[in-house]
Every structure is written in structure tokens, then in C-alpha cells.
N, C-alpha and C positions, 0 to 999 in steps of 0.2 A: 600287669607285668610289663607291657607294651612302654607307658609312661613310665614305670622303675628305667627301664633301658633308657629312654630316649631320655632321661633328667641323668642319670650316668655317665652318658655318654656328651652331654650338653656341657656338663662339668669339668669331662675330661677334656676336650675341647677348647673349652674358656681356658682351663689353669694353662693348657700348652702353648695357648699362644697369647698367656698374661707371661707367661716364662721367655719366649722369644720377643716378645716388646718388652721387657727389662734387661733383656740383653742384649738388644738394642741401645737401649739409653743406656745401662752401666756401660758400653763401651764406647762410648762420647761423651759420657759426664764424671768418671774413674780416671780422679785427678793420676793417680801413677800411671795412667793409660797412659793420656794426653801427656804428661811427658816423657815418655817413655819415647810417642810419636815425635816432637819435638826435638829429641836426642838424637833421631835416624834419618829425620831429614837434615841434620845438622852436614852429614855426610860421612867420606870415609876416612879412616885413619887419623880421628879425634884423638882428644885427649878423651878419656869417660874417667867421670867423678861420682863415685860411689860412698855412701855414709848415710847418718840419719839428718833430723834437722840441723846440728850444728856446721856439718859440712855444709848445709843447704843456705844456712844465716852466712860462712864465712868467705861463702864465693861471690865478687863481684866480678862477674864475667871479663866489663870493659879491660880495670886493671890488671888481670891474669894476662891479656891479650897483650897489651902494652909493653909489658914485664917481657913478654917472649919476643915480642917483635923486637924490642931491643937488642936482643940477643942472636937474634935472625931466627929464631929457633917458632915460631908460630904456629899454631895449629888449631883448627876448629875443635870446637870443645861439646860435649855430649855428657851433658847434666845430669847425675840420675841420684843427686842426693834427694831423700825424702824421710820427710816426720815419721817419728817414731818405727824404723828401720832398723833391726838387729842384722847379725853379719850373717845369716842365710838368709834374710831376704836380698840382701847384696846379691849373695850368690844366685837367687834366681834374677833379678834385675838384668845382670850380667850376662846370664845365658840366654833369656831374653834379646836382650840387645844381638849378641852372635849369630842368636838364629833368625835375626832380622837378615844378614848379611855384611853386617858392617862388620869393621875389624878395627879398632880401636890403635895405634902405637905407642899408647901410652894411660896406663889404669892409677888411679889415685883414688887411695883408700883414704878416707879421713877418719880418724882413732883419737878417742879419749881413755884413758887408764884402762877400763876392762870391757870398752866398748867391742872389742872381734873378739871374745870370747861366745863360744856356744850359748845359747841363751838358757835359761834355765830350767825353763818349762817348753814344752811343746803341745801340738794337738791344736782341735779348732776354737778351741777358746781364747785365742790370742790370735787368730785370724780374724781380725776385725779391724776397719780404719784400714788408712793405707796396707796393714799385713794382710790384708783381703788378698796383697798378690800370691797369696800361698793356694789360694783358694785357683784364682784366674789363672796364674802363668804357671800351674804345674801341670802333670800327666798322673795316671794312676798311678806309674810305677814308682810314683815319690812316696806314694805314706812311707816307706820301709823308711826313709829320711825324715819324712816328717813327724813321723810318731815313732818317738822311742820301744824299741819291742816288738812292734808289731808282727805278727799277730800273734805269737805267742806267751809271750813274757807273762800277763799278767792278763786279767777281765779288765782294767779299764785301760791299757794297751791297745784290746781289742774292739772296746769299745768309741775310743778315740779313733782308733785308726777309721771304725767304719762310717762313722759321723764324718772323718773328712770325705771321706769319696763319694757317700751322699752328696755334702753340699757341695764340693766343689763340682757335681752331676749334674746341676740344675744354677741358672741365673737367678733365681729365687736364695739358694745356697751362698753363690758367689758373691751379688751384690745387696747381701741384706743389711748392711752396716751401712752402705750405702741411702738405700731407701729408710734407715731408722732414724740417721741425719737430718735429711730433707724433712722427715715426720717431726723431726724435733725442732727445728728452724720453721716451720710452718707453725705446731705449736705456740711455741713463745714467743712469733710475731704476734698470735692471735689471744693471750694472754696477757700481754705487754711483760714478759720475765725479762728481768736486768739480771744476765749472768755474770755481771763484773766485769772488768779490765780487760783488756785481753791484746795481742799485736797476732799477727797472720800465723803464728804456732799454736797459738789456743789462747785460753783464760791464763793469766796471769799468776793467779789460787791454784790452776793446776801445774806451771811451771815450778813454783813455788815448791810444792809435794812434793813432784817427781824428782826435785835435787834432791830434800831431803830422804827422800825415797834408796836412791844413791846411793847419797852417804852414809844411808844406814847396812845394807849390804853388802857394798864394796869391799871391805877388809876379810869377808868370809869368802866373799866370790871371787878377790883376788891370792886368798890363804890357797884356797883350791886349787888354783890354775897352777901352783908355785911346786904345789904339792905333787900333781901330775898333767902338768901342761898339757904333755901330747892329748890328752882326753879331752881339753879343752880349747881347742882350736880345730876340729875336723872339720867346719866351714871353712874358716877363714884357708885350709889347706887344701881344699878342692877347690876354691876362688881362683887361687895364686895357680892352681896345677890346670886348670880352666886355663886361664888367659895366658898360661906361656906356653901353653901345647897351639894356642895360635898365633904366637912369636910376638906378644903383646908385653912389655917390660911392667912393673907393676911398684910403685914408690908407696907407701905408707906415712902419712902427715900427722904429725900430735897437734891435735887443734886445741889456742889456749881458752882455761876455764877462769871464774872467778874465783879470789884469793879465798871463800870460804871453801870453796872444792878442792883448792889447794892445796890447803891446810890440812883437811880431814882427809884426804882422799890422798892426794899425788904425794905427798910428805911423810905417808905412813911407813915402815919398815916393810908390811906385804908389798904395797906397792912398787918399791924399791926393788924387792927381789924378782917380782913380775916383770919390770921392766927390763932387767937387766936379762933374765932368760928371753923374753921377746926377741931384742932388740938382737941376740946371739941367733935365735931362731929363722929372725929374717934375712941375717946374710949369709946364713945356708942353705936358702929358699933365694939366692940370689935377688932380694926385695930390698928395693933404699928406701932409707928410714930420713925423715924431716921432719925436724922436732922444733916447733914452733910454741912450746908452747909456755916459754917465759922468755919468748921476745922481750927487746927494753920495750915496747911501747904497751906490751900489757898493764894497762893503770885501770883499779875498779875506778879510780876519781876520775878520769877524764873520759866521763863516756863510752869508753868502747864494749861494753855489756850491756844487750835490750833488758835483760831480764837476768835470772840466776843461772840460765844454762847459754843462752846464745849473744855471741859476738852483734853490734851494733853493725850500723851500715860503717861509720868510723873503724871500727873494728875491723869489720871486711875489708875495706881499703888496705890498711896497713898488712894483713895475712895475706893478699890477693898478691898484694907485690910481692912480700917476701917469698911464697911459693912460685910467683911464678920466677923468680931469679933464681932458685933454689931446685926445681926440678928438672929432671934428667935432661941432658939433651938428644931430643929426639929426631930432630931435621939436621941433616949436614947444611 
């Protein structure tokens, strides 16, 4: 009985402090950490740029700066677009940042067709990859937000909901998508796997998908939103009610896509009527709208597209300037 205890308690021991050296390392190798850090030593009363990859491809820092200095209007800028980011992780992103202490004077949403819509699904199954920040930057009292229902609605309401509080209980929980990466790139260094193509957003196959991915739901997920908007925006409306309860102006950007997203997607009849209730809903929400996203110099043929979803470095130049000439003025 004596050795039952002391292997028990050996166990217990090891896992606890295998949990605090992972959460040590997740928070120095938790790419959204490290910029997150990077946005707060940026300083105070940035600009902060929130969105997912696309926003992240179409900012070049330099020319934004330029753009404003011209204008006398400049300000340090505090970066927090990141891959695959729906519009409540913005929202924690955001309060994150706040509760750093900074205070931003100026917040820039970057939005493609039905990108700040609610997302569709919730729970921890979609906490993974950078949305791990659901896991890291929340408190208990989020499931009721993060899991639809909880805890009553349904059994697997309550069963999501209690999966997230586990993991996000434990570094084990938190940065386990984290350490599956590394397992995986360790892996197929030591296998020699060719996973194809790929630029700093991922595989190129996976780019690929995910548009068509898109554009395959888009028309029902923008039919929805048209149908009963307010149901479909309750992030993106605590975001906007966040940042002006700390006197933070908050502008809205259409970031442009390629002409096949165009076609199928911005060109549809849903989307037209989406747009048009949005763009009504933002200036009742006192939000300026910059709609960049049939700029003249949008051309699939002259390079300014890496891939099917993100603007080129070329690309970024050209949107870098037009936003920054285009955004509010916030310095006298």
C-alpha cells in the first residue's frame, strides 16, 4: 500500500509540474501571445488592427505610417490580426489588449462579406491553432458566451461547456494544439513528408479548400444574417460597445478578395442585401465603414493575390496607403 501511495503521489507530482513547464513554454512560444506582447509594448493610444489572416496579409505597417504622416495624423499601431480568427476571438483579443492597460484611439476591423458574423459553431472543438485564445485569454465566466446554452439547453451544451473549463484548467488543456504542431513538424522532419506548397498562412491545398469552403456556405450564412441580423452580429456588437465605453472610435475596412470570391460571393443577391443592412447598422453604432474592396488597382493579373484568399505584398502596399488616407482622423 505504502509503494501504491508513493507511485500516486510521484504521478501526481510529475503531471503538475509537466503542466507548469508547458505553461511556461506555451507562453513564450503562443504565436498570439508574442504578438499580443508586441502590440503593448507598441505603446499608448495606437491604432489596434483586429481580423483574421487577411487583415494580417494586407497591412504593411511602413506604408500605413506614411499614409498618416502625411497627413500629420500618425500613430503607433498595435497589430492583432491573426490566422484563422473569427469575430469573438477579436473580441477577446481586444479585451485582452484593455486589460493590458493600453487604450487604443483608434480600432480597425478588417471584414470580408460575412467575416463579423457569429460564427457558426462553438465549443472546444474549434479551440485549436491560434483560437486556442478561447482557451488562454478567457475566465470561467465565459462558457455562458462560449458555449451556446450552457448549461442547460441541451446534453451536449453541457457537455461542451464542461470540456471547455477543464481545458482551459490546465496548460496541458490550453496549449495542446500547440504541442500537436511541434509533434507534427518533428514528425515529418523525421520522415522526410513533402506537405506541398505552402507561404507563412499554411499549405497552399489548404488555402485552396478553405475558399472554396466559403464559397460554399456563404449564401446560406449570409441568407441568415439578412433574415435576422441582430442574432447575428452579438460579437461583433459587444466589440464595438467594448471599445467606445473607453472612448476608442472604431472604423470597419472591406478588405479586397479575388474575382472568383467576387463573383460567387460579394455579387450574390444575399450578399447585397447583407451589405446593405450592415453597412446601415454601422452608422447607428456610430462605426465608419471603408470599403476597399474594388479599389482600381484590384487586378487577379498583376499579382496583388499570394494565394485565393490573401493580398500579395503588392497588394498590401496599395490597401496600406489607401487605408491609411482613408482612416479617421484621429490626431489634431
Amino acid at each position: 500500500m505504502r509503494n501504491l501511495i508513493a507511485s500516486v503521489v510521484t504521478g501526481v507530482v510529475a503531471l503538475v509540474a509537466g503542466d507548469r513547464v508547458l505553461g511556461w513554454y506555451g507562453q513564450r512560444h503562443f504565436l498570439p501571445e508574442r504578438q499580443m506582447q508586441t502590440a503593448v509594448a507598441a505603446g499608448d493610444g495606437c491604432i489596434m488592427f483586429l481580423g483574421d489572416s487577411r487583415i494580417e496579409a494586407a497591412l504593411n505597417h511602413a506604408v500605413v505610417h506614411q499614409a498618416l504622416s502625411q497627413r500629420g495624423a500618425d500613430r503607433c499601431i498595435a497589430d492583432l490580426g491573426m490566422g484563422a480568427m473569427d469575430v469573438s476571438g477579436e473580441f477577446l483579443a481586444a479585451r485582452r489588449y484593455l486589460a493590458s492597460g493600453r487604450n487604443p484611439i483608434l480600432a480597425v476591423v478588417g471584414k470580408v462579406e460575412d467575416s463579423l458574423m457569429d460564427p457558426d459553431a462553438t465549443g472546444p472543438a474549434k479551440m485549436v491553432g491560434n483560437n486556442a485564445i478561447h482557451l488562454v485569454w478567457t475566465n470561467s465566466r465565459d462558457v455562458f458566451a462560449e458555449v451556446d446554452g450552457f448549461p442547460f439547453a441541451s446534453v451536449a451544451a453541457f457537455d461542451d461547456g464542461l470540456r471547455f473549463l477543464i481545458a482551459r484548467g490546465t496548460a496541458f488543456g490550453r496549449y495542446q494544439s500547440l504541442v500537436s504542431l511541434r509533434v507534427q513538424r518533428l514528425q515529418d522532419g523525421l520522415t522526410g513528408t513533402d506537405r506541398g506548397l505552402e507561404n507563412r498562412f499554411g499549405q497552399l491545398s489548404d488555402m485552396a479548400a478553405l475558399e472554396r469552403d466559403l464559397r460554399e456556405h456563404a449564401d446560406a450564412r449570409l441568407a441568415a444574417a439578412t433574415d435576422k441580423p441582430g442574432v447575428r452580429s452579438s460579437w461583433f456588437d459587444r466589440l464595438v460597445d467594448m471599445l467606445h465605453s473607453r472612448g476608442t472610435r472604431v472604423a470597419v475596412v472591406e478588405i479586397p478578395m479575388p474575382s472568383a470570391y467576387r463573383q460567387s460571393i460579394s455579387a450574390s443577391v444575399q450578399a447585397g442585401a447583407y451589405r446593405r443592412w450592415f453597412t446601415d447598422h454601422l452608422r447607428t453604432r456610430g462605426v465608419v465603414y471603408i470599403d476597399l474592396a474594388l479599389a482600381p488597382w484590384v487586378d487577379d493579373d498583376s499579382s496583388m493575390f499570394v494565394d485565393p484568399l490573401h493580398l500579395s505584398p503588392a497588394g498590401a502596399a496599395h490597401f496600406s496607403r489607401d487605408l491609411g488616407d482613408r482612416l479617421p482622423t484621429v490626431v489634431p
